[in-house]
C-alpha positions as CSV (number, residue, x, y, z in Angstrom):
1,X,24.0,210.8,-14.7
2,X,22.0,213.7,-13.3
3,X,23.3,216.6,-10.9
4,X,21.6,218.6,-8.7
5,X,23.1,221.6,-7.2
6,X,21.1,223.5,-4.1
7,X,22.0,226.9,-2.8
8,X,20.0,228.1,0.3
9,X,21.1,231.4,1.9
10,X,18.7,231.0,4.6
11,X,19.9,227.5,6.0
12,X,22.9,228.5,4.8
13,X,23.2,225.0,2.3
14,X,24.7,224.6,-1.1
15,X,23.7,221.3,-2.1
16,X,24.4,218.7,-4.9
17,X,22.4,215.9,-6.2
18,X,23.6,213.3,-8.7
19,X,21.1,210.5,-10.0
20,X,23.7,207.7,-8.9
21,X,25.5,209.8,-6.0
22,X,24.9,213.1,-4.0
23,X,26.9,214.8,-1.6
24,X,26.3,218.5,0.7
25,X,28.3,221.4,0.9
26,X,27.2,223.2,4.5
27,X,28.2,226.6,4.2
28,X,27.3,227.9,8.0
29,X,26.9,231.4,8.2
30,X,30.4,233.2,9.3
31,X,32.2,233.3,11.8
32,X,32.6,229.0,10.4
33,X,34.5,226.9,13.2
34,X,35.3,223.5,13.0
35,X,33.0,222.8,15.7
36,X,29.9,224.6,13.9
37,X,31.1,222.5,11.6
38,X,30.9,219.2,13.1
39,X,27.5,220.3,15.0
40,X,26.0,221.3,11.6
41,X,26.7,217.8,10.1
42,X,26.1,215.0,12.4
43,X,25.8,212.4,9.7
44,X,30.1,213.0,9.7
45,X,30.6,209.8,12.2
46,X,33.9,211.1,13.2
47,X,35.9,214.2,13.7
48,X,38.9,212.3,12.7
49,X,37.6,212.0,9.0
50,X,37.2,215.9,8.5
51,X,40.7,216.2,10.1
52,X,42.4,213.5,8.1
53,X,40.7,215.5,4.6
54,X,40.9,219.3,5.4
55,X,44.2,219.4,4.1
56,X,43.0,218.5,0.3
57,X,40.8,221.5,0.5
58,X,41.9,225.1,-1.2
59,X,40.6,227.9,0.8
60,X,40.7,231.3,1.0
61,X,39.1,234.5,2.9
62,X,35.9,234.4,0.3
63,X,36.5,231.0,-1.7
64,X,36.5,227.4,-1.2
65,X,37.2,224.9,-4.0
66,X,36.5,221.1,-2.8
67,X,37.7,218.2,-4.2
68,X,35.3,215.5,-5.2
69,X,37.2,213.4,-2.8
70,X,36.7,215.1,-0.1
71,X,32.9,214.2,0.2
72,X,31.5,211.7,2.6
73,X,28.8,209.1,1.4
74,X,25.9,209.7,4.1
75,X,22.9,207.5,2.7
76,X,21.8,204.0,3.3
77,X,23.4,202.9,0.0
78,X,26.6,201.0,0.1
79,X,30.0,203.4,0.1
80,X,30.9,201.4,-3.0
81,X,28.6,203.1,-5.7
82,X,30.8,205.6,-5.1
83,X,34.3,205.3,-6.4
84,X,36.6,208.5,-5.1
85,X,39.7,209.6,-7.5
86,X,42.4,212.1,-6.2
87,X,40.2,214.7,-7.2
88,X,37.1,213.8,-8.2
89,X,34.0,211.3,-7.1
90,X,32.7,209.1,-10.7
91,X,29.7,206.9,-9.7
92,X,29.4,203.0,-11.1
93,X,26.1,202.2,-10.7
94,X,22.7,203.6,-11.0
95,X,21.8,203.6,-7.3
96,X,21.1,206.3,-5.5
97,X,23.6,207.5,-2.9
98,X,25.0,210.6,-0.6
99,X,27.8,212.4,0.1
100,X,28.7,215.8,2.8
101,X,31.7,217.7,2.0
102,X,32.0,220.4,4.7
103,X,33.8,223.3,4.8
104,X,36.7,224.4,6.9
105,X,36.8,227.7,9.1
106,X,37.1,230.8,7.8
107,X,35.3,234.5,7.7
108,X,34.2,236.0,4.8
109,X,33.5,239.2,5.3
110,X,32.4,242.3,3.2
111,X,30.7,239.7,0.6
112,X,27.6,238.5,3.3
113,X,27.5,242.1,4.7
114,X,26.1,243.0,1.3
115,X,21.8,242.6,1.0
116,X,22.1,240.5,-1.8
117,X,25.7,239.1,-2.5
118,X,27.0,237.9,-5.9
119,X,27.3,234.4,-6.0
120,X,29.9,232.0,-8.4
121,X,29.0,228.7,-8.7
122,X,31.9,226.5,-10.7
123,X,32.0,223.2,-11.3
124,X,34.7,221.4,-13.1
125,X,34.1,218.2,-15.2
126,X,36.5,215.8,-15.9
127,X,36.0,213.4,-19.4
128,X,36.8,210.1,-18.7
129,X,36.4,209.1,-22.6
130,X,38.5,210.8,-25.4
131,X,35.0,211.2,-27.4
132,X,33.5,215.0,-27.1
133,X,30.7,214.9,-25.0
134,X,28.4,217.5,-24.1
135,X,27.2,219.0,-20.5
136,X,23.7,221.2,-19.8
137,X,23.1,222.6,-16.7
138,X,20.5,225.0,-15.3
139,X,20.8,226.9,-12.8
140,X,17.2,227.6,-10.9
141,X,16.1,229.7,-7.8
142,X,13.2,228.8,-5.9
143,X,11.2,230.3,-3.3
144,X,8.7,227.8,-1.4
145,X,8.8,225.1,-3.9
146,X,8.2,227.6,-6.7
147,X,10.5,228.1,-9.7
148,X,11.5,232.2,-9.7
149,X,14.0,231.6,-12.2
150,X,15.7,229.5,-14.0
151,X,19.5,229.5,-16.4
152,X,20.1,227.2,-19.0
153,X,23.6,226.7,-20.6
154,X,25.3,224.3,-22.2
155,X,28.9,223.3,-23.5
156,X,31.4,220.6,-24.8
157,X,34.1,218.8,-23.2
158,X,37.0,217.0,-25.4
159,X,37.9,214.2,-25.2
160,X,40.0,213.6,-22.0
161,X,39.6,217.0,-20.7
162,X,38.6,219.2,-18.0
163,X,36.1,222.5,-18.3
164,X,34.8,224.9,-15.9
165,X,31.1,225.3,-15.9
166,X,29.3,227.9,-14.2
167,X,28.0,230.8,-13.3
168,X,29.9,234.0,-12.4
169,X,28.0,236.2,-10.3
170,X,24.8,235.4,-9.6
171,X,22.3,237.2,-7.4
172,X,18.7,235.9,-5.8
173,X,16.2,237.8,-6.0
174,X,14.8,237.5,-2.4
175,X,17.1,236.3,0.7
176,X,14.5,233.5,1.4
177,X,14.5,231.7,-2.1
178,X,16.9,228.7,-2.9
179,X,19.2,228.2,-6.1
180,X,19.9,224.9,-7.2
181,X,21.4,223.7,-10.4
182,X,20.4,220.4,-12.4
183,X,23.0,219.2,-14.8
184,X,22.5,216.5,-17.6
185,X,25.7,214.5,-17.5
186,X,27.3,211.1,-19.3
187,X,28.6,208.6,-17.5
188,X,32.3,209.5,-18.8
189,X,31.9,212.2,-17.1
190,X,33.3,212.8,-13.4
191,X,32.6,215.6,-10.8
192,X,36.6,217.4,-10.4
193,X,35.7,219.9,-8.0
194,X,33.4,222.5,-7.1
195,X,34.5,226.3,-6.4
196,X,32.0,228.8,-4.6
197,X,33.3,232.3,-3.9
198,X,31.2,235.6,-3.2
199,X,32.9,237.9,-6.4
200,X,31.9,242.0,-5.9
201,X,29.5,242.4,-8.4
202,X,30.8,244.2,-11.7
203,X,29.4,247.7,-12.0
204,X,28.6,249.3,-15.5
205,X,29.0,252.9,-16.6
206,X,27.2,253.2,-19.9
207,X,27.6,257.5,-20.1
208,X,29.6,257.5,-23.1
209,X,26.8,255.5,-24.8
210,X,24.2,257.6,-23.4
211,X,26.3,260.7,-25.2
212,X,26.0,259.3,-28.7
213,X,22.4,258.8,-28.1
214,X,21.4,262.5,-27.0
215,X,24.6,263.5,-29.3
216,X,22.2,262.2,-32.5
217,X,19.5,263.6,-31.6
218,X,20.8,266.7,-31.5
219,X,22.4,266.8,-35.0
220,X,19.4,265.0,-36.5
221,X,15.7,266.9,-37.2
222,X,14.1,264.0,-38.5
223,X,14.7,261.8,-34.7
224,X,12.7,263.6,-31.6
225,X,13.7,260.8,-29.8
226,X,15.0,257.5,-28.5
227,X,15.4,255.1,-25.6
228,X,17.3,251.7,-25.1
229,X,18.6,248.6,-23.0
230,X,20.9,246.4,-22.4
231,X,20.6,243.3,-20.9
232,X,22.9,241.0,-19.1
233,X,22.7,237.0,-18.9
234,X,23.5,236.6,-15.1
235,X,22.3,240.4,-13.7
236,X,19.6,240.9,-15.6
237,X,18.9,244.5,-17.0
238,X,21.9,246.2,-16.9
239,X,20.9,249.8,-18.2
240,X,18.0,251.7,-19.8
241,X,17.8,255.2,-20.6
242,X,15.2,257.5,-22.5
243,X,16.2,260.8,-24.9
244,X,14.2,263.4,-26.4
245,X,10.6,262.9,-26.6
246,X,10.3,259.7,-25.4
247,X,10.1,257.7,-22.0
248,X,10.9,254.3,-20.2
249,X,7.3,253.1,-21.0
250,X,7.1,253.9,-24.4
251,X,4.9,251.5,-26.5
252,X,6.7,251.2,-30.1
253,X,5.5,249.8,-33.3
254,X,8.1,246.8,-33.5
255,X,7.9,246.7,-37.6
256,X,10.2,243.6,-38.3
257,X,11.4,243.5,-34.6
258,X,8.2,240.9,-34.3
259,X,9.6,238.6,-36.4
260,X,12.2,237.2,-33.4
261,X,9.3,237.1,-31.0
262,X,7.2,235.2,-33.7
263,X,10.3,232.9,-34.7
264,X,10.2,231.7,-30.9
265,X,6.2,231.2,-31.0
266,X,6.6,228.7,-34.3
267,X,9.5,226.9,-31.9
268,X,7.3,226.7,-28.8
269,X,4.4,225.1,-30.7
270,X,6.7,222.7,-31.8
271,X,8.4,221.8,-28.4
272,X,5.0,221.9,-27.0
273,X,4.6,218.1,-26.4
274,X,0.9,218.2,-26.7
275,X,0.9,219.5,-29.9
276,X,1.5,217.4,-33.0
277,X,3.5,220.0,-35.3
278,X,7.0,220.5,-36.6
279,X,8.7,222.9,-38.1
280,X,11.1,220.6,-39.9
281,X,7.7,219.2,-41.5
282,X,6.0,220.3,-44.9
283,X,2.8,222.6,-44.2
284,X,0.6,220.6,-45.9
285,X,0.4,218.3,-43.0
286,X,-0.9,221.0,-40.9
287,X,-3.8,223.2,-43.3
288,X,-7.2,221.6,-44.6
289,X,-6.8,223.0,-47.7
290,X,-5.0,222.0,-51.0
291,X,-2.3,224.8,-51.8
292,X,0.4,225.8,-54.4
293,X,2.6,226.1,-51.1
294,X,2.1,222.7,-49.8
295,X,5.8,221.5,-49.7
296,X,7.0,224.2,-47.6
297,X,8.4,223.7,-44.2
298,X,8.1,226.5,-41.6
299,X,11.8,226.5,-41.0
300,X,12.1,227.5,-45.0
301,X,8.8,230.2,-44.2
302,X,10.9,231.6,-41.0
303,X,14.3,231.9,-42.9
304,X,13.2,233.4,-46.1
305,X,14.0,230.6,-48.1
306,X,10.4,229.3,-48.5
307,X,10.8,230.5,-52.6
308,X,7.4,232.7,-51.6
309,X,8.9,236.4,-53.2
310,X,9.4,238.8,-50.0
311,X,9.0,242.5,-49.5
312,X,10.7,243.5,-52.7
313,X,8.0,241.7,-55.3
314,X,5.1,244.0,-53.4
315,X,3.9,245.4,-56.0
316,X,2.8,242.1,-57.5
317,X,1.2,241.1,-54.3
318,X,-2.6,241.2,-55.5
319,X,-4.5,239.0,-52.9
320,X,-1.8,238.8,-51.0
321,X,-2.4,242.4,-50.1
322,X,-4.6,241.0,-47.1
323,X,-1.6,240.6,-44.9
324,X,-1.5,244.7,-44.4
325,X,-5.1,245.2,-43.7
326,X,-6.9,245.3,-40.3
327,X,-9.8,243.7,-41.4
328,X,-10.6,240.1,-42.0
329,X,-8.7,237.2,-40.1
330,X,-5.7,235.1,-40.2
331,X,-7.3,232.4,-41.5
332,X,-8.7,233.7,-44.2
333,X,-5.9,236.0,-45.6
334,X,-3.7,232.9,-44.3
335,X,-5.7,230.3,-46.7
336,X,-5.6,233.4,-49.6
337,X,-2.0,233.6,-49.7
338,X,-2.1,229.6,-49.7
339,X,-4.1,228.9,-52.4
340,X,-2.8,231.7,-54.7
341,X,0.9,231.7,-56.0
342,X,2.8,234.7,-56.5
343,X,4.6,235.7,-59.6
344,X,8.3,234.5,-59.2
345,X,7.4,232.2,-57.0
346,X,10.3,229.7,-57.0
347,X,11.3,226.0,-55.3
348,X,11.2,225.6,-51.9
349,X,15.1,226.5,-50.2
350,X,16.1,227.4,-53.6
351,X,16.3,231.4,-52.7
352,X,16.4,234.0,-49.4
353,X,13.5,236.6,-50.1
354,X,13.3,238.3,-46.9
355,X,9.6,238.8,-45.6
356,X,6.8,239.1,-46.8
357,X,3.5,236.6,-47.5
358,X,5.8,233.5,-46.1
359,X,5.8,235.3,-42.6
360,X,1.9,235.4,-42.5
361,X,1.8,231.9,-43.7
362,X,3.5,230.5,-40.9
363,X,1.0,232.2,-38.7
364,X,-1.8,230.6,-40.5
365,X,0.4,227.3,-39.4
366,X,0.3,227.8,-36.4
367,X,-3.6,228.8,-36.0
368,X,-4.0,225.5,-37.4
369,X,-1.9,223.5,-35.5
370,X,-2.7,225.0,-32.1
371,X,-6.6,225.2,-32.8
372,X,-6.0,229.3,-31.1
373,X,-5.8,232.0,-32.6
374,X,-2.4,233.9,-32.6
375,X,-3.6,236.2,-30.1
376,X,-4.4,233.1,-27.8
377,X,-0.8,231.9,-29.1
378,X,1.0,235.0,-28.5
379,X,-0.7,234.9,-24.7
380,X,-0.6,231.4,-24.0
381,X,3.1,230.5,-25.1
382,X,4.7,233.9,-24.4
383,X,3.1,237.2,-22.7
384,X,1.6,235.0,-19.9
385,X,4.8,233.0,-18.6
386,X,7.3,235.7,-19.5
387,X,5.0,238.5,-17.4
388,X,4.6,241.0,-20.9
389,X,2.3,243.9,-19.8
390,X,1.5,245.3,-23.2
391,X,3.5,242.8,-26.0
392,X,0.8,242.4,-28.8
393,X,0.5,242.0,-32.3
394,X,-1.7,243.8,-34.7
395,X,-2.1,245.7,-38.3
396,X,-1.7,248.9,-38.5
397,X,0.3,249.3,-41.7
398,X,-2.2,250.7,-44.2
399,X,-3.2,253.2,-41.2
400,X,0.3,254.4,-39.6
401,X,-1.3,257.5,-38.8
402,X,-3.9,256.1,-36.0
403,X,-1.2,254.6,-34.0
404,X,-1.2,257.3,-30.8
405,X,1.1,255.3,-29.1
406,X,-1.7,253.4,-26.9
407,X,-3.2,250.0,-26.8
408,X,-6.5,251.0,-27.6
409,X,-5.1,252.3,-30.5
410,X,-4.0,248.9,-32.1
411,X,-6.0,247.8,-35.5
412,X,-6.1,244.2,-36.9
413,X,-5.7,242.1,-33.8
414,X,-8.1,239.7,-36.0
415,X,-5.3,239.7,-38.7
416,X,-2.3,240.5,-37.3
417,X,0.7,241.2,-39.0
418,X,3.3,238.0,-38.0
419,X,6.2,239.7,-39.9
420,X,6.0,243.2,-38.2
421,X,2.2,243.5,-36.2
422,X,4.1,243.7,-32.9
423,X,4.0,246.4,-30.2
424,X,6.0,246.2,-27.2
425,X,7.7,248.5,-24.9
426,X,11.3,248.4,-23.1
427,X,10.7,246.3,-20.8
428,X,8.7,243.4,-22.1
429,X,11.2,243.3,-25.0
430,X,13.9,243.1,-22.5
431,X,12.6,240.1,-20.8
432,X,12.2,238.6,-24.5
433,X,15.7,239.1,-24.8
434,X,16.8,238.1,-21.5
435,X,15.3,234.5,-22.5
436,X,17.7,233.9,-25.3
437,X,20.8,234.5,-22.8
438,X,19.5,232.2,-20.4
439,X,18.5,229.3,-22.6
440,X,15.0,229.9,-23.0
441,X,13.8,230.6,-19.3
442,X,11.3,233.4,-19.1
443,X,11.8,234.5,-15.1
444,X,10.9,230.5,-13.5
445,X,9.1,229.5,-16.8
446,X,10.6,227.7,-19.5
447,X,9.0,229.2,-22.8
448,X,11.9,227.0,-25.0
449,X,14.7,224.6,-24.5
450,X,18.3,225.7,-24.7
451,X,17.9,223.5,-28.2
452,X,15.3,225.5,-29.4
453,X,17.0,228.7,-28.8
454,X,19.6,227.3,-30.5
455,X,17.6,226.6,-33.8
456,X,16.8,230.0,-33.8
457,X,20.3,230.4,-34.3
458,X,21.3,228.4,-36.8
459,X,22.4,230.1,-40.2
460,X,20.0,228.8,-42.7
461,X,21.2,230.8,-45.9
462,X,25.1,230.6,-46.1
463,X,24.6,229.4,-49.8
464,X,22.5,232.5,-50.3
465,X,25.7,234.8,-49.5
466,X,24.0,236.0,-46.3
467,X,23.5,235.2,-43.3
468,X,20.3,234.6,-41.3
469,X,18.6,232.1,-39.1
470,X,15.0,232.3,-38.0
471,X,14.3,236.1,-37.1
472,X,18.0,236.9,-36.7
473,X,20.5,238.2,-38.9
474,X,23.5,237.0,-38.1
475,X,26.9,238.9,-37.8
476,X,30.6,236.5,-37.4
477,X,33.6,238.1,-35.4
478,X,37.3,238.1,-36.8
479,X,37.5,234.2,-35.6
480,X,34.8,233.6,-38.2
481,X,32.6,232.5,-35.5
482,X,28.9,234.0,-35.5
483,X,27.9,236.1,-31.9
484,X,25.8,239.4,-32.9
485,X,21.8,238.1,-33.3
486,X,19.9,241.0,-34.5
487,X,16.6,241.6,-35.8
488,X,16.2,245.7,-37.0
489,X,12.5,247.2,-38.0
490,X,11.3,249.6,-40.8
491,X,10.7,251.9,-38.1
492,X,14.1,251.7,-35.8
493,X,13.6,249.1,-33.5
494,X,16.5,247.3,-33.4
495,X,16.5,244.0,-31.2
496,X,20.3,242.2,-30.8
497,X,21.9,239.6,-28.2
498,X,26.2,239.1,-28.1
499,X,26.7,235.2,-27.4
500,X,30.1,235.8,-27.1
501,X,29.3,238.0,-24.0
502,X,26.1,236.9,-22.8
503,X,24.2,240.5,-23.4
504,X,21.7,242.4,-25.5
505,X,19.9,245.2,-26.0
506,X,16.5,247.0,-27.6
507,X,16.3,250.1,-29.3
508,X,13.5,251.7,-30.1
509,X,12.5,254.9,-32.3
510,X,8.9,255.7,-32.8
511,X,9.2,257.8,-36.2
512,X,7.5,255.7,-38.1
513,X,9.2,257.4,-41.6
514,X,10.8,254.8,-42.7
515,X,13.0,257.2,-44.7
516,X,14.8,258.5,-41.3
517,X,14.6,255.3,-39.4
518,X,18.3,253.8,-41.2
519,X,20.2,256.3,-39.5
520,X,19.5,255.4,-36.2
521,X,19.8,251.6,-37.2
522,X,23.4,251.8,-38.4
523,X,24.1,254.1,-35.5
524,X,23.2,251.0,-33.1
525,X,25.1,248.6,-35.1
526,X,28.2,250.7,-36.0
527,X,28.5,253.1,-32.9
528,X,26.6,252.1,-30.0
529,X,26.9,248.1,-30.1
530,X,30.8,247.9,-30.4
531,X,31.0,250.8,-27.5
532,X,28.5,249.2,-25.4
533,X,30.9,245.7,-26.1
534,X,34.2,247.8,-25.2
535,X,32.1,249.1,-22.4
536,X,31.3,245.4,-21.2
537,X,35.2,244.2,-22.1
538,X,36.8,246.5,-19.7
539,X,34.7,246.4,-17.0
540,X,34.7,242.6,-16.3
541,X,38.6,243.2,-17.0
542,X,38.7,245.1,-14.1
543,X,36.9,242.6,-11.9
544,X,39.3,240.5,-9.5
């Protein structure tokens, strides 16, 4: 079963859409009579029938909550593909019907004086079956048929239990665009009710973080400066502030902050359904050549469990050595550190090496999967529908010094570093971030599924005695349950997302000694994250 949900301020609609059954909610604009009502819906055949339900429906000054029940089938189907419970409206047949559920009088007030009012959309599911089951729904805004952005998230429901799904406050980003949610249902599982209220939206004061920001940079002589964000699932960015030497559009050298971004480029090749590539499959099926690395899978190359020795076994790299120069191309360093196997080289998922030649290899994958090069890769499946301005990869690590901080000052675009090549400033990263919260929507384009988000996720080396998916490290809370996703750089960018909150955040530090660049790092993780969490706790706390 499929469900639609539509939102338009402008007609003033909030409708719903199921594959086997539909029904309206008509939310006319305040003061709302019984008669605007009734003139606002005259496929209602009688005024009797919104009389005889208006007692089953909760209402208050700002909120309605409306029982499946209380909608009204209004299409040409027969009334009996719908079957209406007490509370909720279950659907028995693959048909296509409608139903209106209006809503009583009443005057909200401060909430739709507001330009832009927060809007909560919940819907609560009922489980018919006592097997778990598992609901997806994404919520998108559209503005003249064109996606502006979309909201993925997903849950499970036990067995013969309700759950509310939703979203909590949600703002449009024009008055004249639409919001409509698509859900991905069972059939054992029934509609309960829908609640819509207009909730103040929750205000942030991030000034004590901002303190321990300008606060280490004055103690430290090795850090001229510093800027971050943070980054909220539903309101978008939520903060961003600049210390020191540096500004809002700061272009940083990401180090091994580019390892999330290229995590998510390996997963959009493979959900890319005109591309024939896997990352659960062994390389070999994927490069020309014969290779001492055939059996490895890019999942193993992206979790640093390929047996390929990482970052600490540099000094016997030998050819592998191509992976920090500017010159040359992917390819060819790609099909060196193929053909060539490393001393210590061990069995494929047998050990976590982080980093290292098993990073560039999976670029060389992709190259030769896609038939681009990563720069068209980088462009076609990430800076383009996400709206990057400046997010790039390149190689500048055996000349650090060149780096002025520009675009034109980027070396090795030819052979770019996949492990840590990346420049990016605030922004862009934030939008990169803002994608994992919202199940792989990029503004209103879908760069991964809410699946593939979650594969980055997934902690691949628990037998290793640490814990790391694909470009995350991974941090558990007291419940033993995994939330904190971070990715940290040689040079101090820090990338992280809380999925127990729904934020995130992007630090960045352009002193590229890596010899001062672990203060700041353990700073973020130690200080700043579990303030800026506090910080988030007791704000939404406060919120009625």
């Amino acid at each position: 079963m499929r469900l639609i949900v539509l939102y338009n301020l402008l007609w003033s609609t909030l409708t719903f859409f199921l594959t086997s059954s539909c029904f309206v909610l008509a939310i006319p604009k305040p003061p709302l009579t019984e008669e605007i009502l009734i003139k606002n819906h005259k496929n209602i055949d009688q005024k009797g029938w919104f009389e005889i339900r208006k007692s089953s429906l909760s209402t208050d000054k700002d909120e309605w909550e409306i029982p499946g029940s209380f909608c009204k089938p209004i299409s040409s189907s027969p009334t009996n593909y719908l079957v209406s419970s007490e509370v909720g409206v279950s659907n028995n047949s693959n048909s296509l019907s409608s139903i209106i559920c209006p809503i009583p009088s009443t005057d909200i007030k401060s909430p739709l004086d507001m330009t832009s009012p927060a809007l909560s959309i919940v819907i609560k599911f009922l489980n018919k079956i006592e097997k778990e089951q598992q609901i997806t729904c994404t919520l998108m805004e559209t503005l003249f048929s064109t996606v502006v952005s979309g909201f993925t998230k997903q849950t499970f429901l036990g067995g013969l239990e309700k759950v509310d799904f939703g979203w909590q406050s949600i703002s449009k980003t024009t008055e004249k665009s639409s919001l409509s949610v698509q859900c991905d249902l069972s059939s054992g599982i029934d509609l309960h009710s829908i609640k819509i209220s207009y909730p103040q939206k929750i205000t942030y004061d991030f000034t004590e973080t901002d303190d321990i920001f300008q606060e280490f940079l004055d103690e430290t002589d090795d850090t001229q400066g510093v800027s971050y964000t943070i980054v909220d699932a539903e309101l978008g960015t939520i903060h961003e502030a600049a210390f020191g030497d540096h500004n809002i559009d700061l272009i940083a050298m990401l180090a091994s902050t580019s390892k999330v971004p290229s995590a998510m480029l390996l997963m959009a090749i493979d959900e890319d359904p005109a591309i024939n590539f896997s990352v659960s499959e062994e390389i070999q099926n994927y490069i020309p050549w014969e290779g001492v690395y055939e059996d490895r899978t890019t999942i193993q190359l992206l979790s640093n469990t390929s047996g390929i020795p990482g970052l600490e076994s540099l000094t016997d790299y030998n050819l592998h050595l191509c992976q920090f120069q500017p010159f040359g191309s992917l390819q060819e360093c790609g099909k060196l550190i193929y053909q060539n196997e490393l001393k210590g080289t061990s069995p494929a998922g047998s050990v976590y090496d982080y980093g290292g030649s098993q990073w560039q290899l999976a670029g060389l994958v992709a190259e030769q999967a896609t038939g681009k090069s990563w720069r068209q890769i980088v462009r076609h499946y990430l800076a383009d529908p996400c709206a990057l301005e400046v997010f790039e990869y390149g190689n500048m690590w055996s000349s650090l010094g060149a780096w002025d901080g520009t675009l034109d000052s980027l070396r090795g675009q030819q052979n770019p570093h996949i492990g840590g090549g990346a420049i990016s400033n605030m922004r862009d990263y934030a939008k990169i971030l803002i994608s994992h919260l919202r199940g792989g929507w990029c503004g209103g384009n879908r760069i991964l599924s809410i699946d593939g988000i979650k594969q980055l996720q997934i902690n691949r080396t628990k037998e290793f005695r640490t814990n790391y998916g694909m470009g995350w490290r991974i941090s558990y809370g007291s419940n033993k349950i995994p939330y904190l996703y971070w990715d940290p750089g040689a040079f101090g960018a820090v990338a992280w997302i809380d999925t127990l909150r729904g934020i995130g955040g992007y630090m960045a530090i352009d002193d590229y000694d890596t010899s001062s660049s672990s203060a700041a790092i353990n700073l973020l993780l130690f200080e700043v994250i579990p303030l800026i969490e506090s910080t988030i706790d007791r704000a939404r706390a406060k919120s009625p």
